[in-house]
C-alpha positions as CSV (number, residue, x, y, z in Angstrom):
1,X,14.4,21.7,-29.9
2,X,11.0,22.5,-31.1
3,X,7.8,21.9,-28.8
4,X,6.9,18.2,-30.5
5,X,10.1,16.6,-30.0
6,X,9.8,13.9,-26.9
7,X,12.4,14.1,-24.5
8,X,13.3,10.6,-23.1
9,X,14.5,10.3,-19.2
10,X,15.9,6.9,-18.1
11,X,13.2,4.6,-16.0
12,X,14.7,3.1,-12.6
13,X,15.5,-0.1,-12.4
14,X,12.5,-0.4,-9.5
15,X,9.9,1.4,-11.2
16,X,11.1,-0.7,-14.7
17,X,10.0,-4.2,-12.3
18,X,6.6,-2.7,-12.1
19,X,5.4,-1.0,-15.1
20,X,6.2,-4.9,-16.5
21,X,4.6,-6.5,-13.9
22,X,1.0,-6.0,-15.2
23,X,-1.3,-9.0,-15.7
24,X,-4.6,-9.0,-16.8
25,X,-5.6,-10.5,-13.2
26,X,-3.7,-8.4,-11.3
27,X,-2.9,-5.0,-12.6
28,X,0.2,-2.9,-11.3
29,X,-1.9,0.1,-10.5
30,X,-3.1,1.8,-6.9
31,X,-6.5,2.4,-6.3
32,X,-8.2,4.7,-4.1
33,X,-11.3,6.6,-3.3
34,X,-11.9,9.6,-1.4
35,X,-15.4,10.6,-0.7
36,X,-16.6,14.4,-0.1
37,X,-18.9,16.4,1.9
38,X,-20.7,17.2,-0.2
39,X,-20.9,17.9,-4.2
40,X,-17.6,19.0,-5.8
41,X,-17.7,21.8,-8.6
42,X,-16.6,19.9,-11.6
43,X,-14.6,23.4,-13.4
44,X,-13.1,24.0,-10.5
45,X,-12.1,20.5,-9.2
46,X,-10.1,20.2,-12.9
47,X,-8.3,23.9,-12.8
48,X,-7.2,22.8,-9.4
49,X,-5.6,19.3,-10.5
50,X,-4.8,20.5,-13.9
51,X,-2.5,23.8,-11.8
52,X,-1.4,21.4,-9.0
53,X,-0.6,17.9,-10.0
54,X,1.2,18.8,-13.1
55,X,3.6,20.7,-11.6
56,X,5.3,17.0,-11.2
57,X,6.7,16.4,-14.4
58,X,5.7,12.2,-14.4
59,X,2.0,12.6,-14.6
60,X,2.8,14.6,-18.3
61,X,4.9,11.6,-19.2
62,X,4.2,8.2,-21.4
63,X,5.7,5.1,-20.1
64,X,7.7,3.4,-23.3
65,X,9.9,0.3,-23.2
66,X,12.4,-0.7,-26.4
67,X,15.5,-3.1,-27.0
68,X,17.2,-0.4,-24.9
69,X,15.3,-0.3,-21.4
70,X,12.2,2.0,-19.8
71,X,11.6,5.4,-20.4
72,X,9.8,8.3,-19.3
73,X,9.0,10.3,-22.7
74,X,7.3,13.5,-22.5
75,X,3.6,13.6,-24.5
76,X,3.8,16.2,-26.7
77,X,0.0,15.8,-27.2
78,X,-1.1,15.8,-23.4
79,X,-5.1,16.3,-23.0
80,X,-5.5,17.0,-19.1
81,X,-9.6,15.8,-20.5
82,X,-8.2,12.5,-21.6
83,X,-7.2,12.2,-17.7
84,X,-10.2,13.6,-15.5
85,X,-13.7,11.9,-16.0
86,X,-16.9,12.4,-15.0
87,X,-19.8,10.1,-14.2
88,X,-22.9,9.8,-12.3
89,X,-24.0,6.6,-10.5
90,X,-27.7,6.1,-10.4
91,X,-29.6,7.0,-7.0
92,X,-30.1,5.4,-4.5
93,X,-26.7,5.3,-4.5
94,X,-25.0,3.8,-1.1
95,X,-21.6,2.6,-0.2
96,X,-22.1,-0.9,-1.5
97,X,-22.6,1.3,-5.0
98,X,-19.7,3.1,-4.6
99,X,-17.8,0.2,-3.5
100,X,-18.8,-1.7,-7.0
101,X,-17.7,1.1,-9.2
102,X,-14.0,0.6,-7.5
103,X,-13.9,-2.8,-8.2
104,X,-14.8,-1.8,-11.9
105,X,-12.1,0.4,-12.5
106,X,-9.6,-2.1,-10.7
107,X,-9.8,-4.1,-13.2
108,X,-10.0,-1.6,-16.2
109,X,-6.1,-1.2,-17.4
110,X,-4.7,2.2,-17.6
111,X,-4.4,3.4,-21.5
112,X,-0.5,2.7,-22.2
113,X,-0.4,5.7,-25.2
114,X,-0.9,8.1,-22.6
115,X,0.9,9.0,-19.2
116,X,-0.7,6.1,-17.1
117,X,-3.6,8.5,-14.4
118,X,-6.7,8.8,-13.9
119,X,-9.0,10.8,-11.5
120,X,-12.6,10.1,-12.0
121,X,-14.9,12.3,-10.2
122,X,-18.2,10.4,-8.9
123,X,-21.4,11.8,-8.4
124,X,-24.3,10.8,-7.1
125,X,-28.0,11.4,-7.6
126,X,-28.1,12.5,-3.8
127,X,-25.6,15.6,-4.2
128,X,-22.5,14.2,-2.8
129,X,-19.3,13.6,-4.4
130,X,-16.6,11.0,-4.7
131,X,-13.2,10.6,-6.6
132,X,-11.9,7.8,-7.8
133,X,-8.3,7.7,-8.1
134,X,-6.3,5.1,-10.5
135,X,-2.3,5.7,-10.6
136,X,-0.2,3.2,-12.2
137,X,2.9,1.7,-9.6
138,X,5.6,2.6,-11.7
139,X,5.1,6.2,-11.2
140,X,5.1,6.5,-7.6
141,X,4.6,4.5,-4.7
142,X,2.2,4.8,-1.7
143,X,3.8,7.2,0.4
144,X,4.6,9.5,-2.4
145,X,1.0,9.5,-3.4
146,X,0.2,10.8,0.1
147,X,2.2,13.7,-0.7
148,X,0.4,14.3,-3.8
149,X,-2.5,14.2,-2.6
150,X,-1.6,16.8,0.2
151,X,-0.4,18.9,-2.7
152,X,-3.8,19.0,-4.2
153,X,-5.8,20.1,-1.2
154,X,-5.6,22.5,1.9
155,X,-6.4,23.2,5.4
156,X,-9.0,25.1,4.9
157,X,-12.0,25.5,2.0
158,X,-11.5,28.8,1.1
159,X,-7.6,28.4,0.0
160,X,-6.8,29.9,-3.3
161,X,-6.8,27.5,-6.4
162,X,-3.1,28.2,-6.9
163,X,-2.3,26.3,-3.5
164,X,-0.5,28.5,-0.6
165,X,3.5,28.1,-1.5
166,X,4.0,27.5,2.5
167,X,4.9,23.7,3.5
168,X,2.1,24.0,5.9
169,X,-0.9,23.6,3.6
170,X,0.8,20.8,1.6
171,X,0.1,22.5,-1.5
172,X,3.9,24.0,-2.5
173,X,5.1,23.5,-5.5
174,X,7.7,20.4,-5.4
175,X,10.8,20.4,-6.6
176,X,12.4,19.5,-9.8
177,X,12.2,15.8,-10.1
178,X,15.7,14.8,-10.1
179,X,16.8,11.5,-12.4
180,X,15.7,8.3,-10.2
181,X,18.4,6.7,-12.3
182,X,21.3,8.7,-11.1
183,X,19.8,7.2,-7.5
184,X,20.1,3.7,-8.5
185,X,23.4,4.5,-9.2
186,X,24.5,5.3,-6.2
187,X,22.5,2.7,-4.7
188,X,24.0,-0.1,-7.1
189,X,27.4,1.0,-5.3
190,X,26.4,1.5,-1.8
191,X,24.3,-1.9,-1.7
192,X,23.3,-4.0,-4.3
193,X,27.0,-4.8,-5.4
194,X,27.8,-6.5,-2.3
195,X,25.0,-8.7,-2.0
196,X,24.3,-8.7,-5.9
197,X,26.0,-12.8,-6.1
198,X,23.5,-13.7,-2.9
199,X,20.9,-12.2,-4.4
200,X,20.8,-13.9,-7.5
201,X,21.9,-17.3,-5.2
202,X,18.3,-16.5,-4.0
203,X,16.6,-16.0,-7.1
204,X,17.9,-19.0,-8.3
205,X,16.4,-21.4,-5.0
206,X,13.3,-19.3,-4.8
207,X,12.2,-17.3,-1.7
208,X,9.9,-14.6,-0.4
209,X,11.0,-11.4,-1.6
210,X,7.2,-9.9,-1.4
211,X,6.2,-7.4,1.6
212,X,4.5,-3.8,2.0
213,X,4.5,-0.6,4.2
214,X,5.3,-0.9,7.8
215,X,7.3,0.6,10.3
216,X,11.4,0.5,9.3
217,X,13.5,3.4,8.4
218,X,16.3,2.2,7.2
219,X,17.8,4.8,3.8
220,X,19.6,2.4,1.8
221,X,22.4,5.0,1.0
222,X,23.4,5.6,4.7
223,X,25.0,2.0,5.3
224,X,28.5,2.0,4.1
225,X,30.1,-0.2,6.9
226,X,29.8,-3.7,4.3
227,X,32.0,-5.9,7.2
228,X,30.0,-5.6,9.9
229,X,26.7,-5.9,7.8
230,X,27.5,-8.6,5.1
231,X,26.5,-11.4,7.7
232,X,23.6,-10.0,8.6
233,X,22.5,-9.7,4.7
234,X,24.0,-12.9,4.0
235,X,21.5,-14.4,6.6
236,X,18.5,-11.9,5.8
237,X,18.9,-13.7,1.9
238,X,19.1,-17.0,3.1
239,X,15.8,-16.8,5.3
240,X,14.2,-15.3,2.2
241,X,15.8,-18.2,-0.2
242,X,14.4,-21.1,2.1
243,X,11.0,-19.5,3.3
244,X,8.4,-22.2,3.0
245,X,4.8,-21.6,1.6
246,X,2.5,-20.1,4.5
247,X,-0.8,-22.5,5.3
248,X,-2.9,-23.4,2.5
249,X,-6.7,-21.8,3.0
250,X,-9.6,-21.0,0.9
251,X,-7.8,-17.3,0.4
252,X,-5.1,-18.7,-1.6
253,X,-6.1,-19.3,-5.4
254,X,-5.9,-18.3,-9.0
255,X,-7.4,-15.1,-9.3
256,X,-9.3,-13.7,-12.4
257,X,-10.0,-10.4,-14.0
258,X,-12.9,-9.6,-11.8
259,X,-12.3,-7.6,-8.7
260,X,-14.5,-6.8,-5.2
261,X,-13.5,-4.0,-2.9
262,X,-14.9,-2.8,0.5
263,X,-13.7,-0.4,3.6
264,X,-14.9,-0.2,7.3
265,X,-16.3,2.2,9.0
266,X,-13.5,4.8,10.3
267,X,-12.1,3.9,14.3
268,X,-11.1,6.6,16.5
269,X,-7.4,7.0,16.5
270,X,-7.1,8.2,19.6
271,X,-8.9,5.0,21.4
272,X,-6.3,2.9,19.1
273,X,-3.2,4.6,20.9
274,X,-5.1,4.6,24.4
275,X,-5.1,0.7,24.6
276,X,-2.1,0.6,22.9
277,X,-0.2,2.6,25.9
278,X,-1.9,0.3,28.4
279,X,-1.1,-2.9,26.4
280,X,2.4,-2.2,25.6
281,X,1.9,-2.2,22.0
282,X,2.4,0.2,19.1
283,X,-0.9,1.2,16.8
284,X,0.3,-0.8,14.2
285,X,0.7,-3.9,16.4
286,X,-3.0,-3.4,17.5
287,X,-4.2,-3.1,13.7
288,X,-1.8,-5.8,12.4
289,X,-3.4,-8.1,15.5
290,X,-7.1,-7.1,14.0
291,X,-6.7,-8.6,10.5
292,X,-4.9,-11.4,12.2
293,X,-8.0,-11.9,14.2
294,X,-10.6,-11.3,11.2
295,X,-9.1,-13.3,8.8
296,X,-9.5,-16.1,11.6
297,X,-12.9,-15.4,11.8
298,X,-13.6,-15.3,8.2
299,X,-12.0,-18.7,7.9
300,X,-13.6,-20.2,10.9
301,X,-17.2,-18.8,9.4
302,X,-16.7,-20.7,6.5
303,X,-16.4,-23.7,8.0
304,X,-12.4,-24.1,7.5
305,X,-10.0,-24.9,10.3
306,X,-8.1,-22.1,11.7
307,X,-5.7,-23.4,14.6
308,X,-2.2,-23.4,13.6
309,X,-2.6,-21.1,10.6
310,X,-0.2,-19.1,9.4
311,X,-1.2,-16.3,6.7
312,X,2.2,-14.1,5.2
313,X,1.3,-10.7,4.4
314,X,4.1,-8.8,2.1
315,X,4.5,-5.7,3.9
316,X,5.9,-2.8,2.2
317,X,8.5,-0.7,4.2
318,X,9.5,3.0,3.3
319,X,12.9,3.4,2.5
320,X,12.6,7.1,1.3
321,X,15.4,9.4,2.7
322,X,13.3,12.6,4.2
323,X,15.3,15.2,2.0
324,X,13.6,13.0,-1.0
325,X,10.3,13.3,0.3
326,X,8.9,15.2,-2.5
327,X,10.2,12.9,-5.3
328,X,7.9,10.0,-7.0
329,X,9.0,6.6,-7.8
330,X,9.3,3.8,-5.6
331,X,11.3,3.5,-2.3
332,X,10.1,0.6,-0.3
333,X,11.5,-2.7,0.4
334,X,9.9,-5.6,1.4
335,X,9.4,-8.0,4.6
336,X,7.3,-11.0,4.9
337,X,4.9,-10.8,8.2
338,X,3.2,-13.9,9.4
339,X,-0.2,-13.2,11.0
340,X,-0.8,-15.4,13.5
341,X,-4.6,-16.1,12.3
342,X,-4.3,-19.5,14.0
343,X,-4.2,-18.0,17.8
344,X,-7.9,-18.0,19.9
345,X,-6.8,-15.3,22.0
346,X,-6.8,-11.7,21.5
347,X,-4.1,-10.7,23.9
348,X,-1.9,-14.0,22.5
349,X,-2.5,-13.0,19.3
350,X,-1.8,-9.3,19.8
351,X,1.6,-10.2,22.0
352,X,2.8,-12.5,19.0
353,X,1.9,-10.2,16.5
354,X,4.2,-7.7,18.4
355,X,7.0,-9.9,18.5
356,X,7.2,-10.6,14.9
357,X,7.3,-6.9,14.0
358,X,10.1,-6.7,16.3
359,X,12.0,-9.1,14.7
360,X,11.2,-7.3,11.4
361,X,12.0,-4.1,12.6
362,X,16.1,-5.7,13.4
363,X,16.4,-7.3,10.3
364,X,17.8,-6.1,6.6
365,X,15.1,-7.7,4.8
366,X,13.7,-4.6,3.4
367,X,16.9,-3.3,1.8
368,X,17.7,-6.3,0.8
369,X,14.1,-7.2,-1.0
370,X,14.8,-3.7,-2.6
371,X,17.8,-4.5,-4.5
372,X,16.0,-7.5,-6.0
373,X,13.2,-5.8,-7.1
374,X,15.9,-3.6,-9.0
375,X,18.1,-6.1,-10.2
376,X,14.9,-7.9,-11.6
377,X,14.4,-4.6,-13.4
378,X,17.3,-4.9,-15.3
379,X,16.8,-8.5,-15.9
380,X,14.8,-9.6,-19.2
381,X,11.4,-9.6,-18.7
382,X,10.8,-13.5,-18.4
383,X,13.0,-13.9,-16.1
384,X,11.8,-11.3,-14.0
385,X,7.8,-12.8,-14.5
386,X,9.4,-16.6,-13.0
387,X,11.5,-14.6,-10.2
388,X,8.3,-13.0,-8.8
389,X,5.8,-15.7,-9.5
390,X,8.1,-17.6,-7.2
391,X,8.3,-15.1,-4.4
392,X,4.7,-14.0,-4.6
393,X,3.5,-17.8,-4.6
394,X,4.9,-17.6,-0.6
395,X,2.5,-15.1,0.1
396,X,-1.8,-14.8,0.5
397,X,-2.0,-11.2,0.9
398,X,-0.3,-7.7,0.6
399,X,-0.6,-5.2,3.4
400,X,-0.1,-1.7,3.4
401,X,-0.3,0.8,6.5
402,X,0.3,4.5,5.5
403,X,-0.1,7.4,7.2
404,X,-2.3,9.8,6.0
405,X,-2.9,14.0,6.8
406,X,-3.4,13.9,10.8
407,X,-6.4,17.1,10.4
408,X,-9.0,17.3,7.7
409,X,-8.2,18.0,4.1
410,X,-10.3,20.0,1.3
411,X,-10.3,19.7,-2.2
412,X,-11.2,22.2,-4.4
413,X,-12.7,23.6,-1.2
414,X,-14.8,20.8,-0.7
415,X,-14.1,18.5,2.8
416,X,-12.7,15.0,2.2
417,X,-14.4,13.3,4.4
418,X,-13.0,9.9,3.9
419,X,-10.5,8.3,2.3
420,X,-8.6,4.7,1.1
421,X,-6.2,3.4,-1.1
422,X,-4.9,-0.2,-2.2
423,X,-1.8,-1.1,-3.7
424,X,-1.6,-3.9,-6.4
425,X,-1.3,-7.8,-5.8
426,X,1.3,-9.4,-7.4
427,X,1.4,-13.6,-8.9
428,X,-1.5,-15.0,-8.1
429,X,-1.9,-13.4,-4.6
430,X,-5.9,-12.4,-4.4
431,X,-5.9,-10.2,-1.4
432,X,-4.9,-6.5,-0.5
433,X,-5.5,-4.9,3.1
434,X,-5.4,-1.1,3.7
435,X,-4.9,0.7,7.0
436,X,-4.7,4.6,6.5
437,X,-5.5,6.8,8.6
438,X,-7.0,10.2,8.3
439,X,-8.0,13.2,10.4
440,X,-7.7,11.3,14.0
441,X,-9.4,8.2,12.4
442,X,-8.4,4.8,11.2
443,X,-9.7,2.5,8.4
444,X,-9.4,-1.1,7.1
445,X,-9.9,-1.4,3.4
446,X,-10.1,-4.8,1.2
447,X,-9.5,-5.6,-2.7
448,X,-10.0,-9.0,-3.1
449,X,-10.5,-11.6,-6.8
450,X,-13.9,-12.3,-6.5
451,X,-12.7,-16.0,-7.3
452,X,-10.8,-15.6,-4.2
453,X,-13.2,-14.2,-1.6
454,X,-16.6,-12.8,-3.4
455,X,-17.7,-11.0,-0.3
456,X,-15.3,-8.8,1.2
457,X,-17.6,-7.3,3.4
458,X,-17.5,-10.6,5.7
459,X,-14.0,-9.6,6.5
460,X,-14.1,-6.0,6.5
461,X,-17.0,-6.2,9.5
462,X,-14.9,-8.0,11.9
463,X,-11.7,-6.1,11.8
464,X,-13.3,-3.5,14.3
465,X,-14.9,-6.3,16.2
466,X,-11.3,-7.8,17.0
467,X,-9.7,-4.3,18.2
468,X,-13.2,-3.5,20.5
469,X,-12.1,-7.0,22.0
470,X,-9.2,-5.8,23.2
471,X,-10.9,-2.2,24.1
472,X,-12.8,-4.3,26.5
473,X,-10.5,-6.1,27.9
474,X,-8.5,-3.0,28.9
475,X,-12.0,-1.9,30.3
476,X,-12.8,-4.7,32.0
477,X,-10.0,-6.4,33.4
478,X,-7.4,-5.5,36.0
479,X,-4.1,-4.2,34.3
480,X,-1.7,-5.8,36.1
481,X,-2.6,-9.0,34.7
482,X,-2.9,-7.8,31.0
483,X,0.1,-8.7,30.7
484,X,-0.7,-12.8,30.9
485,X,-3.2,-13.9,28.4
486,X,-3.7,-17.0,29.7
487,X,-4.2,-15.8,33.2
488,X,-7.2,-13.7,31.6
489,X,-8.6,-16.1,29.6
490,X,-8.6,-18.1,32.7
491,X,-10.0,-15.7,34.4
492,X,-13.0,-15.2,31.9
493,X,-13.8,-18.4,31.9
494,X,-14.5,-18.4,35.4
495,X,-16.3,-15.6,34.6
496,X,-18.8,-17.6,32.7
């Protein structure tokens, strides 16, 4: 074989469902920004992604489809230049700046002739530096991006380029990528040929099949006992089949081609868990409870009724075994979380936003949401485009939660400062939230159609308004009776 023949690899049947789920309105590709103290060298920012991302074998590959399936097809002419970009927003250049030149490349597709990547690095007239970070879906999902990203930088600034080999910097060379094909394989047998005839029941009555990140651990592969869990799925499809449309509001529409993107200032983490502990609630219950609460407000500032509102966020959930934690592709089911947006109280809202992650957390949803996406996959490509208009038309919003490095990160020994990342809406859903967190801090982040909601900002401000609600009422209020939320709200009422 000489050094210009392509060599073809076999495109799973879940990454196949989302490189052909682009739209001009809603683009299958991530997003993200990370913003630097400081100004990164632009030689040595390239040598370090050119040595350390390319050591995965998908970011050299083209994504092809023919009459025979997906492929990953190696590009013989690779340019790491036609992948790294440089550019220099004017000064005064502020976050509102920055923000804008996100939105711009959301809605810019990824070139098709060329392994689908970018990393633009930002700089501004001031000296500092940003990067830009555009990845299409079918390559890897979220959580694997985390772990490219760790691969990239270090734990400290003065790391060689190379990356320390040691699993403790992040920066080790991964592993061969094995075929995520021979996966689906085993996965067909283990999972999806048992429920395969409900599934496509499903598909055929409609239903939500649309979620993101958050909180289950189920690995596909590990359940083998199909008796004792066939009811369980058999229910888990019908819920999905009859779901009814969430609430209508002013954050459900058509979107267009023109995006608007914002993030919040970071929260300490640490105060997060604190009223967690003394609330009875886990982090991501307190931060699922805060979009609850600013999407109510949002709603209720525009004049729009909010009592009795139910919004559905599709949350991803991460269905990577650990021993796989290196590999790309995508690994996440899917589970449909109603916010309770229509609940006054804080504590209410907080308590019922617990319960339904509870009842999430118990339920085969995810796995089962994952073997549609699949079998979609294999289906032809119209079919698949009326299957998930269907599910996504149940939904107003995705939401992602992912866990990012717990201590501060450099790149190219430059500190990253900050950091966000959105996944892609799917249908006609208009709305993407972001929680990461990042060296002991948390942050909300926004994509939104600007047909949708033109000023994301008016959500983004109140999200840390709603959790220092409930940082004062842990504050402020006897514990023993935190457990009651009408008994405080009477109580504050007396209060006033």
């Amino acid at each position: 074989m000489t050094s210009r023949e392509r060599v073809r690899e076999r495109m799973a049947n879940v990454d196949t469902a989302w490189l052909r789920m682009d739209r001009p309105a809603n683009l299958m590709q991530i997003i993200g920004v990370m913003i630097f103290e400081g100004r990164l060298d632009a030689a040595r920012f390239k040598r370090t992604v050119t040595k350390r991302l390319l050591r995965y074998p998908r970011f050299r590959q083209i994504a092809e489809q023919d009459s025979d399936g997906a492929w990953w097809v190696d590009d013989v002419d690779f340019d790491i230049d036609a992948h790294i970009r440089q550019s220099l927003l004017p000064s005064p250049c502020g976050k509102r700046e920055l923000q804008k030149f996100v939105a711009e490349r959301a809605s810019e597709p990824l070139n098709p002739s060329r392994p689908r990547w970018e990393y633009q690095l930002v700089e501004t007239a001031e000296g500092d530096s940003a990067v830009v970070v555009r990845v299409h879906h079918a390559i890897a999902d979220g959580i694997a991006l985390i772990g490219v990203l760790n691969s990239l930088t270090d734990d400290y600034a003065d790391a060689p380029e190379d990356g320390d080999l040691t699993p403790s910097t992040g920066g080790r060379t991964p592993a061969v990528e094995k075929n995520e094909a021979d996966d689906d394989d085993l996965f067909w047998k283990n999972i999806a040929e048992p429920i395969t005839d409900l599934a496509l029941a499903s598909i055929r009555i409609g239903g939500n099949l649309w979620g993101h990140y958050q909180g289950l651990r189920k690995e596909p592969s590990t359940i083998r006992d199909y008796a004792s869990v066939a009811g369980a799925i058999a229910n888990e499809v019908s819920k999905l089949a009859l779901m009814p449309n969430d609430s209508e509001t002013p954050l459900k529409g058509k979107p267009g081609t023109v995006k608007r993107v914002a993030w919040s200032e970071p929260i300490p983490l640490a105060q997060v868990k604190a009223v967690g502990r003394v609330l009875g609630c886990s982090v991501n219950d307190l931060l699922l409870s805060a979009v609850a609460g600013a999407l109510r407000g949002y709603l209720l500032e525009k004049g729009d009724a909010a009592e009795g509102t139910e919004i559905r966020a599709m949350v991803p959930v991460n269905l990577r075994d650990a021993s796989r934690k290196d590999s790309l592709g995508n690994r996440f089911g899917l589970v449909a979380l109603e916010l309770p947006v229509g609940i006054d109280n804080p504590l209410a809202r907080l308590y019922a936003t617990r319960a339904r992650m509870e009842a999430l957390k118990s339920s085969y949803q995810a796995p089962v949401t994952y073997s549609i996406l699949g079998l979609v996959g294999m289906a032809p490509k119209f079919l698949q485009q009326q299957v998930l208009d269907l599910l996504a038309s149940k939904a107003t919003a995705v939401m992602t939660n992912v866990p990012g490095p717990p201590q501060a990160r450099y790149l190219a020994g430059v500190k990253l400062k900050q950091q966000m990342f959105w996944v892609p809406q799917s249908g006609n859903i208009g709305i993407g939230v972001s929680i990461l967190s990042y060296d002991g801090q948390v942050q909300f982040g926004l994509i939104t159609d600007k047909l949708i909601v033109d000023e994301p900002e008016r959500i983004i401000e109140r999200f840390a308004l709603e959790f220092e609600k409930l940082l004062w009422l842990v504050l402020m209020e006897p514990w023993a009776r935190l457990g009651d939320p009408q008994a405080v709200e009477e109580a504050l009422g007396k209060d006033d």
